[in-house]
C-alpha positions, 0 to 999 in steps of 0.5 A: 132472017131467024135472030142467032143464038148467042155464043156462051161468052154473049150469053154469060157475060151480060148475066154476070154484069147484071148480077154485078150491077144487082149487088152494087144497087143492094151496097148502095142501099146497104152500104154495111153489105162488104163488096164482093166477087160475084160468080155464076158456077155450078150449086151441086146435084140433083140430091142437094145444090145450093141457090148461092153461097157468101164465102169470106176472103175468098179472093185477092182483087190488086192486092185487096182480099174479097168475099165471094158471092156464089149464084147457082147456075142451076137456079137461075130458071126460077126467074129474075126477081128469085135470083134478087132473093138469093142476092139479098140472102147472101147479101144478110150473110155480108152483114153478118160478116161486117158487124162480127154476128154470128148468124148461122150453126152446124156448119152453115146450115141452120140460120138463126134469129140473128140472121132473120133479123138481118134479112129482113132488115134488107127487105126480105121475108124470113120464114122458118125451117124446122131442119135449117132455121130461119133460111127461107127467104122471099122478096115481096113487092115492095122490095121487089118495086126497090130493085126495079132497074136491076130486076129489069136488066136481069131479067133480059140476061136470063137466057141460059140456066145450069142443067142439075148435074145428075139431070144431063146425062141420058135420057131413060124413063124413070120411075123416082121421081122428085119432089118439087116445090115452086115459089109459093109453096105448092109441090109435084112429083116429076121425073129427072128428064122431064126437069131437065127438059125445060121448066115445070111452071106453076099456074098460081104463082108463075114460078118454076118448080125445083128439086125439094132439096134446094138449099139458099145456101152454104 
């Protein structure tokens, strides 16, 4: 008998308590990182969306107030270890709200040196942006072998991704196309159906290609 498709509550749940127990392991080895509450919700639209977002004071948890960590329900076909490299993003924005750092400018958008620092001091690899500083984040391997167990456990929940709002509706040939970039660097044109239809992978680097406006985050 052909396996059932899970229902939205058997595919979701166990996404969420592998993105929970993901930031628990970045707090266990970076216990300056603020606890949270971590949600899976939509990062915007085809013109511009966001990976994930650390928002301060954003919820009450029994008389508590916590912070919220946002993942884009759009970039979660990029695959496990780039969901970690969100985590972690956000996770260097968590730091800078403990230790009162100012970390970003223009409302969110450019990250400066102060925030590269941190980043990397949770194991990312900071790389700069003429329009939004110090924003582009990486996990390398070595990070990446740190976070094995959740990296794993990930990795078997990812089975749903968010369709790009502008991506769901009907299908018709187009001829604006949108410029992609994957993981490593590489970039392609392709039309909005065809990305919504399933992943574009890159033969180098295996990762999936998205819209090149893609921010990290708020």
């Amino acid at each position: 008998m052909p396996t059932p498709m899970p229902t939205v509550a058997g595919a979701a749940s166990p996404l969420l308590a592998a993105l929970e127990h993901a930031w628990a392991a970045i707090r266990a080895r970076h216990p300056d990182v603020p606890d949270a509450v971590v949600v899976v919700a939509s990062g915007g639209d085809s013109k511009r969306f966001n990976l994930g977002h650390f928002a301060p004071d954003r919820w009450q948890v029994n008389g508590t107030g916590r912070h919220e960590v946002l993942v884009g329900g759009e970039g979660l076909q990029r695959g496990p270890v780039e969901v970690l490299a969100t985590l972690l993003h956000e996770a260097a924005h968590g730091l800078a709200r403990a230790r009162q750092v100012k970390d970003t400018s223009r409302q969110g958008r450019y990250h400066n040196r102060r925030y590269a620092q941190l980043a990397a001091e949770l194991g990312l690899t900071v790389t700069h942006d003429e329009r939004i500083g110090w924003s582009r984040t990486t996990v390398p391997d070595a990070t990446a072998a740190a976070y094995t167990a959740v990296v794993d456990e990930v990795r078997v929940a990812l089975v749903l991704w968010r369709y790009l709002d502008q991506l769901a509706g009907p299908r018709s040939p187009s001829r604006n196309l949108l410029a992609c970039t994957c993981p490593c660097g590489r970039r392609i044109r392709a039309a909005k159906a065809t990305l919504a239809d399933a992943p574009i992978l890159c033969g180098a680097c295996d990762g999936p290609f998205a819209p090149d406006t893609a921010d990290q985050d708020d």
